[in-house]
C-alpha positions in Angstrom: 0.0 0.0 0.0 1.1 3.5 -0.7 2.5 5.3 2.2 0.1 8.3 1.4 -3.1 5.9 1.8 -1.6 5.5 5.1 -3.1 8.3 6.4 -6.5 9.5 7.8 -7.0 13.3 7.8 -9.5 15.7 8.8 -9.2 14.6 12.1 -10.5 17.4 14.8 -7.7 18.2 17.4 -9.1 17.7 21.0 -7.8 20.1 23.9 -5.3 21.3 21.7 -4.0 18.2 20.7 -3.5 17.1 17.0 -4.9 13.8 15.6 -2.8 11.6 13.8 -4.1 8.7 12.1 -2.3 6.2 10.3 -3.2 2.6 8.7 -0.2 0.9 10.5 -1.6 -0.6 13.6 -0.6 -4.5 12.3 -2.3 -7.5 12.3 -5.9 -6.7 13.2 -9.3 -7.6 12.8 -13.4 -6.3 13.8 -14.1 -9.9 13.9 -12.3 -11.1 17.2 -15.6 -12.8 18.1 -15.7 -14.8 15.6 -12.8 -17.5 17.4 -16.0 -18.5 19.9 -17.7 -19.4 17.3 -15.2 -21.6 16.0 -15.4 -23.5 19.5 -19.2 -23.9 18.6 -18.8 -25.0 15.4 -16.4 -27.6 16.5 -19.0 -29.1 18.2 -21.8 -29.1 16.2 -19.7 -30.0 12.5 -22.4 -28.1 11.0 -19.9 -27.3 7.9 -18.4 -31.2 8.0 -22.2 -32.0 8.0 -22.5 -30.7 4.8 -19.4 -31.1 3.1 -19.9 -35.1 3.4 -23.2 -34.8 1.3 -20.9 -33.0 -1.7 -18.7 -35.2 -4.1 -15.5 -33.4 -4.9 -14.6 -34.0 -7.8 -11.8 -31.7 -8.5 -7.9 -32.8 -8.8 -6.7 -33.7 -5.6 -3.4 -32.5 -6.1 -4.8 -29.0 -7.4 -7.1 -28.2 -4.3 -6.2 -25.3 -1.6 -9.5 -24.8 -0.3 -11.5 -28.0 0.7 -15.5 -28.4 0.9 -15.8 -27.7 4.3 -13.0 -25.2 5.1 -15.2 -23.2 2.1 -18.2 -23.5 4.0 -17.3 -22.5 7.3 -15.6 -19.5 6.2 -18.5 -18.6 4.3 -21.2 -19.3 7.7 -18.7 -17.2 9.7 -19.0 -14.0 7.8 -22.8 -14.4 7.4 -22.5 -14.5 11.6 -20.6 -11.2 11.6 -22.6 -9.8 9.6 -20.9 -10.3 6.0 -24.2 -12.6 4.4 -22.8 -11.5 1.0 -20.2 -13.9 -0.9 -18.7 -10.6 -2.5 -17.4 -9.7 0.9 -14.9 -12.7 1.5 -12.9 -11.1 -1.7 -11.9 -8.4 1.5 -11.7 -10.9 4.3 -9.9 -13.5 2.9 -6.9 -12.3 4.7 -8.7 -11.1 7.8 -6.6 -12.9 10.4 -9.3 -14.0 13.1 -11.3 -15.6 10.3 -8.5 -17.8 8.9 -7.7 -19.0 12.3 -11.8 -19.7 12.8 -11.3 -21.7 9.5 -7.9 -23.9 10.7 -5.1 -21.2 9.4 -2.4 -19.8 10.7 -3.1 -15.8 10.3 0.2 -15.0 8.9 2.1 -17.8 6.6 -0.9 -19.9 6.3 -3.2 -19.8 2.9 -5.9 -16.8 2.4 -9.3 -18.2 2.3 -11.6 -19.0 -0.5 -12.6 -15.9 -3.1 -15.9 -14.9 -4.4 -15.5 -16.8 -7.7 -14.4 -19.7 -5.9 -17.2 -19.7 -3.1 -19.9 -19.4 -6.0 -18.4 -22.6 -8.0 -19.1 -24.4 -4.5 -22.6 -23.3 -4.4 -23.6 -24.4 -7.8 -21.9 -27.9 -7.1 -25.0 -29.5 -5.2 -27.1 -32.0 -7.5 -30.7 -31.9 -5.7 -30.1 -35.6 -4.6 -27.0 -34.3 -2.4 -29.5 -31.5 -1.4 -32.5 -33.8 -0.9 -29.0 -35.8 1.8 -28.3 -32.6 3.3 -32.1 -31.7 4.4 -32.2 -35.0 5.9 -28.6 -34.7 7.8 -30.0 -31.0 9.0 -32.7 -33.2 11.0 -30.7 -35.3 12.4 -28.9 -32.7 13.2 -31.6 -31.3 15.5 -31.9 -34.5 17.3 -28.9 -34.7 18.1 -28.9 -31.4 19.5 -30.8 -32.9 22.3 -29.0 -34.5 25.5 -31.9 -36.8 26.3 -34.7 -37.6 23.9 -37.7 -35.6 24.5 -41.1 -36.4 25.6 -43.4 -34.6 22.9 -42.0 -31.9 20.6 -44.3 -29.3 18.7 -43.2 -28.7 15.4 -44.1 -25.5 13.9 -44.7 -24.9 10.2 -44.7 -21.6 8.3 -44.0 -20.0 4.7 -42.6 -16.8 4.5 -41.7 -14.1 1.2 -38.4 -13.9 0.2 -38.1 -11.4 -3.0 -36.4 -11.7 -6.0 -35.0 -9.2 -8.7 -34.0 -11.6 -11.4 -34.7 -14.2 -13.7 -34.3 -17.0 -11.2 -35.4 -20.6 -10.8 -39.2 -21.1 -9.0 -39.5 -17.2 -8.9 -43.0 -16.4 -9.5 -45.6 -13.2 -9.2 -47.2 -13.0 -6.1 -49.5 -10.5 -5.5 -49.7 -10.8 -1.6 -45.8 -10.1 -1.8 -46.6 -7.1 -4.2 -43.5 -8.8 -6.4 -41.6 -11.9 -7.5 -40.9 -13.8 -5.0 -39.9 -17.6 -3.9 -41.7 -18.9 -0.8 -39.8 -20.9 1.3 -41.1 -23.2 4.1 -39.7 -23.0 7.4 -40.4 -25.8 10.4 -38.8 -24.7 14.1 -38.9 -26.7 17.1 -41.5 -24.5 19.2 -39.9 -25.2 22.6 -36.0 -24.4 21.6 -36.2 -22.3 18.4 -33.9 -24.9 16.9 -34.0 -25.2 13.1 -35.5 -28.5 11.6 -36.3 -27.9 7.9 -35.7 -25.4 5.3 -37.5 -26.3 1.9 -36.7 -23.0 -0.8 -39.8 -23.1 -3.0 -41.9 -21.5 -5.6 -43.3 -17.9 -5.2 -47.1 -19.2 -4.3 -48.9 -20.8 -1.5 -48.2 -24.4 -1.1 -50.8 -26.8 -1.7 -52.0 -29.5 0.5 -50.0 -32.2 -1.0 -46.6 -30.6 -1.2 -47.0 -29.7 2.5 -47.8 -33.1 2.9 -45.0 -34.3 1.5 -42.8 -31.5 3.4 -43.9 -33.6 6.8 -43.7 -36.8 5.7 -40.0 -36.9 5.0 -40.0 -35.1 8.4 -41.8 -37.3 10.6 -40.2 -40.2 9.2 -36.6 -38.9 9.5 -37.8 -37.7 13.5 -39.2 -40.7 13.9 -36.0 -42.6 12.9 -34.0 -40.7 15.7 -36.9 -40.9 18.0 -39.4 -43.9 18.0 -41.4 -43.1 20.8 -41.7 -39.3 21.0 -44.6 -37.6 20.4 -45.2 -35.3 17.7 -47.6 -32.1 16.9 -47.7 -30.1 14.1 -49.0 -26.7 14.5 -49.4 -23.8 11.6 -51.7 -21.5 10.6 -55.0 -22.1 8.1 -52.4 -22.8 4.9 -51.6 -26.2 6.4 -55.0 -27.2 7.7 -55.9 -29.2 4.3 -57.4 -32.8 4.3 -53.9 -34.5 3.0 -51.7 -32.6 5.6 -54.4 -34.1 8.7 -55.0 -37.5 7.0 -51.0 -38.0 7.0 -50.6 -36.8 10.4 -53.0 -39.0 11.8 -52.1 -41.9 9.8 -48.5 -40.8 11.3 -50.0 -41.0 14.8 -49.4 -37.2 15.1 -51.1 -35.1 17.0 -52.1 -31.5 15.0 -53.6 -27.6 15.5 -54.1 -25.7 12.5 -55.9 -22.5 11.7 -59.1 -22.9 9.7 -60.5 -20.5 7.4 -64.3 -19.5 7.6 -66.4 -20.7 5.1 -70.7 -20.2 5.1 -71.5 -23.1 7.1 -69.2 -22.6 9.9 -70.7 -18.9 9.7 -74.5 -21.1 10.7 -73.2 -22.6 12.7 -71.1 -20.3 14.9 -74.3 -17.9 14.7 -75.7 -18.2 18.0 -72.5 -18.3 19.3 -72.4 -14.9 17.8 -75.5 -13.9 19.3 -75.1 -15.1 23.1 -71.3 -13.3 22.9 -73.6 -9.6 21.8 -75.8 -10.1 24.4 -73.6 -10.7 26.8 -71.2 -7.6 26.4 -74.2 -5.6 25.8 -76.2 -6.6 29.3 -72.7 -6.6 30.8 -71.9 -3.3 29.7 -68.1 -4.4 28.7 -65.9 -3.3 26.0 -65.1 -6.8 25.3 -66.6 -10.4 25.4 -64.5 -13.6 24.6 -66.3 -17.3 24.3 -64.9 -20.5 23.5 -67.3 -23.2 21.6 -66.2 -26.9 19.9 -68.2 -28.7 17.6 -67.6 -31.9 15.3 -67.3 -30.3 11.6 -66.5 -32.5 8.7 -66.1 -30.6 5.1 -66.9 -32.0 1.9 -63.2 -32.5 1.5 -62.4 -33.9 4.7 -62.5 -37.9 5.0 -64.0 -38.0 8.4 -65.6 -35.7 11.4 -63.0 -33.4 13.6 -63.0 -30.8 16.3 -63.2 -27.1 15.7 -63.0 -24.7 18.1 -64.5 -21.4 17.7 -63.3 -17.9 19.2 -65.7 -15.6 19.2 -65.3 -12.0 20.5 -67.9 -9.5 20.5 -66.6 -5.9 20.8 -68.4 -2.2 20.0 -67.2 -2.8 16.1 -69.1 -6.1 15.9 -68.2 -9.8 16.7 -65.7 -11.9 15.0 -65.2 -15.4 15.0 -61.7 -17.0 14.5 -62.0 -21.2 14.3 -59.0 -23.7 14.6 -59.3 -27.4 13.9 -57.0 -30.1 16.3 -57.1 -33.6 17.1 -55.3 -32.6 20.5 -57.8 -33.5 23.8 -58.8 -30.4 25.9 -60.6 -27.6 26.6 -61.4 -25.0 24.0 -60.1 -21.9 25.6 -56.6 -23.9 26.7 -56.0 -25.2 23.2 -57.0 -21.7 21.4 -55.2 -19.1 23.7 -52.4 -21.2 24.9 -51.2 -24.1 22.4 -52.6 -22.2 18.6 -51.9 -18.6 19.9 -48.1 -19.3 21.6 -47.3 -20.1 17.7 -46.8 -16.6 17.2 -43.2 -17.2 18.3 -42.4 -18.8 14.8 -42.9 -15.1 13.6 -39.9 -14.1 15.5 -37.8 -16.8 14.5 -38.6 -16.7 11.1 -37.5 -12.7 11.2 -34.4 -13.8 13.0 -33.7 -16.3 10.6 -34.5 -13.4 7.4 -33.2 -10.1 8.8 -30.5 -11.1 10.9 -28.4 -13.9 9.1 -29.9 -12.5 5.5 -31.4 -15.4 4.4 -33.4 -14.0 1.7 -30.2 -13.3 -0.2 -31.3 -16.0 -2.7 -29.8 -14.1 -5.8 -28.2 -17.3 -7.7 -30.1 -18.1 -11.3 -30.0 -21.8 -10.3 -32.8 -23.3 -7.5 -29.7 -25.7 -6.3 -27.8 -22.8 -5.4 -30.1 -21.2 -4.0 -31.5 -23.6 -1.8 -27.4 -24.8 -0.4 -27.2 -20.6 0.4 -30.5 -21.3 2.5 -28.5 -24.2 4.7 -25.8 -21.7 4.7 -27.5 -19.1 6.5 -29.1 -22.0 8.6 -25.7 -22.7 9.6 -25.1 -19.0 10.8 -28.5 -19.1 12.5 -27.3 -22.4 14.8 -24.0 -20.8 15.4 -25.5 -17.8 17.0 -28.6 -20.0 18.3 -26.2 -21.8 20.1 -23.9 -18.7 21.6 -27.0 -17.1 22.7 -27.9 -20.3 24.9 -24.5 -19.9 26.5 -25.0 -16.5 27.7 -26.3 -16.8 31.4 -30.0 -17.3 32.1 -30.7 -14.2 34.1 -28.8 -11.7 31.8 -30.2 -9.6 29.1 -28.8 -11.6 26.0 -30.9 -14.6 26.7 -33.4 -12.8 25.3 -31.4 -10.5 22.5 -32.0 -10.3 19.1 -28.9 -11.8 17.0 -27.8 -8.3 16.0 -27.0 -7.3 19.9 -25.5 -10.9 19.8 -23.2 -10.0 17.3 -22.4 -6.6 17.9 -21.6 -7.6 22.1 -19.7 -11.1 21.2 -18.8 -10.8 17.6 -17.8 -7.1 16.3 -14.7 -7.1 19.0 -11.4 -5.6 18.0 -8.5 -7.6 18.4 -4.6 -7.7 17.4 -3.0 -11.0 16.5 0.3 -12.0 16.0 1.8 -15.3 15.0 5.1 -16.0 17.0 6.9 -19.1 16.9 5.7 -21.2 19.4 1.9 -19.4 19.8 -0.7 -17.2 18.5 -1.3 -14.1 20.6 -4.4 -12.7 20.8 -4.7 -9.3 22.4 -8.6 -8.1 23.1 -9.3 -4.4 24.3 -8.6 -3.5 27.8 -11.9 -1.4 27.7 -14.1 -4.5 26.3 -17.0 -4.0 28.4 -18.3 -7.8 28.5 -15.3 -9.4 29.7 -16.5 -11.4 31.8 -19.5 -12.9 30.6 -17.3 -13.3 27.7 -14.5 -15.4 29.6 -17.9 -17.2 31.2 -19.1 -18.1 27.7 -15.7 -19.8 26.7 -16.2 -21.8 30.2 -19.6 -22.9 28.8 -18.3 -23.9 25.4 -15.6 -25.7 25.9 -17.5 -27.9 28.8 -19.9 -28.9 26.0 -17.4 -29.6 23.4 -16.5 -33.8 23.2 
């Protein structure tokens, strides 16, 4: 670099004091964080996980940059907040991040480029996809310590816009765009990641949600024999062949369900009694529960539907939900359907703070391998948020205060002969929860 690039001016003086800035400070990165999450990733082989689904089939003797050395480096900068494959061109020789990915931060290798990263995304064949959707489940199950109980699987679709010519991308007016419209399943209880499925830009039918579960169940069920199993989503997935597999499955379900004329009959004097009573009560507000058996002319037999209906000074509405699960009305409406609502905010973590929706390949493989990339990131910091301490405020945080408190730290590394020294600020004001979260880690490492 030019020594007269090596200077910052138009510095302000303070107290009388010139500024001098220079681009000379060494070895240094933004990223220190980024060596915790190489402790997490160690665990949980997320990269490894994937790279045994690809076939190399480049020369051998050729090869700098193996599969999963590629992948980690590119999960790592989508945690600190680089989701773009444009921006390893720049931190290729950012020192933290090649000794995240297994190099030395002087004399070892620079990390992959941008042209090389995007040859490895379009080298998955949708079989070796198809392999690495099923290794991402069995992924979640062994997440687990013991086996659970009963897990409640939640199921959602969400918009993810697109500006090109792309693969699946199709008009949707609800999106206002082109779009694709991925499927997402969580695990309720944990916000663990289950299944990413990168689709076409329309509501999925009944069958290809179907489907979805099927290779879902089966796969849980294969980890798990004897664990029980609900499905809950809203009224997109409450069609006859998503219920008649789940209880074929032995699965228990709660799904929205969309109001049609009849259930309007019916839930009339439902209606009626909840008007009455807020208008002899004098209240601003009546809420009634009411379950019925309801069988439509699609459906293959007779099921449960609760109704929620809730008279206020605008008029009554009625909101039904259809479930095979045993209980009261009220219980299964306010606490099991409503606590779904939490999918929303791990679907936005999953979109606005790993960048999932930067789906900007021509090719639906590639597109769909960037999705399990950005799955990756989402475990990573999933997994450092559950080692901050219970009672503190980042239990709770959003991945961006995640990564700008553990991530975003400045550090100086130099490469001696017998060591790598790592110097983190003096002023870093999380030190110790920091040196507490490396006490976590490494007791849950193998």
């Amino acid at each position: 670099m030019n020594k007269d690039n090596l200077f910052l001016p138009g510095l302000s003086p303070v107290e009388s004091l010139d500024i001098h800035a220079r681009f000379d400070g060494g070895s240094l990165s933004s990223d220190g964080g980024v060596l915790i999450l190489r402790e997490i990733e160690k665990r949980l082989n997320f990269a490894g996980m994937l790279a045994s689904c690809l076939r190399d089939e480049r020369d051998a003797a050729r090869i700098t940059h193996d599969h999963t050395a590629m992948i980690r480096a590119r999960m790592f900068a989508i945690c600190c907040g680089h989701e773009d494959c444009d921006d390893l061109d720049e931190l290729r020789h950012d020192p933290a991040l090649k000794i995240a990915c297994e190099r030395l931060p002087d004399s070892g290798h620079a990390l992959a480029s941008q042209p090389t990263l995007s040859r490895l995304e379009n080298t998955p064949s949708w079989r070796q996809l198809g392999r690495m959707g099923l290794a991402l489940i069995d992924l979640f199950c062994d997440s687990f310590s013991t086996v659970p109980g009963h897990i409640v699987l939640d199921i959602d679709d969400t918009t993810d816009r697109t500006y090109g010519g792309q693969q699946l991308c199709l008009f949707n007016t609800h999106a206002q765009g082109y779009c694709f419209q991925p499927i997402h399943i969580y695990d309720a209880a944990t916000g663990k990641p289950v299944c990413f499925v990168l689709r076409a830009g329309k509501r999925p039918s009944g069958e290809e949600a179907a489907q979805i579960l099927r290779h879902v169940i089966a796969r849980i069920r294969r980890n798990w024999p004897r664990t029980i199993i609900t499905v809950r989503g809203d009224g997109h997935y409450g069609t006859p062949e998503v219920m008649d597999l789940l209880e074929q499955q032995g699965c228990f379900y709660i799904f929205g369900l969309p109001g049609n004329k009849r259930l309007k009959r019916l839930s009339h004097p439902w209606s009626e009694d909840v008007a009455v009573r807020r208008a002899l009560g004098g209240k601003d507000k009546v809420r009634r529960f009411f379950q019925t058996r309801y069988r439509a002319r699609s459906w293959s037999k007779e099921r449960k539907v609760i109704a929620r209906v809730e008279a206020t000074k605008q008029g009554c509405d009625t909101r039904f939900i259809v479930t095979n699960l045993p209980g009261r009305g009220k219980h299964l409406y306010e606490k099991v359907y409503c606590a779904r609502v939490k999918m929303e905010n791990l679907i936005k973590e999953h979109k606005l703070y790993t960048k999932s929706d930067r789906t900007s390949c021509h090719r639906w493989q590639a597109n769909q391998f960037r999705l399990f990339l950005h799955t990756g990131a989402y475990w990573l910091l999933l997994l450092l948020r559950g080692a901050t301490p219970k009672r503190s405020r980042f239990r709770t945080a959003t991945f961006e205060t995640i990564r700008c408190t553990f991530l975003k730290i400045a550090v100086r590394v130099e490469q001696l002969k017998s060591r790598i020294r790592i110097a983190l600020p003096t002023a870093y004001p999380q030190r110790s929860i920091l040196v507490l979260l490396m006490g976590r880690i490494n007791a849950q490492s193998p």
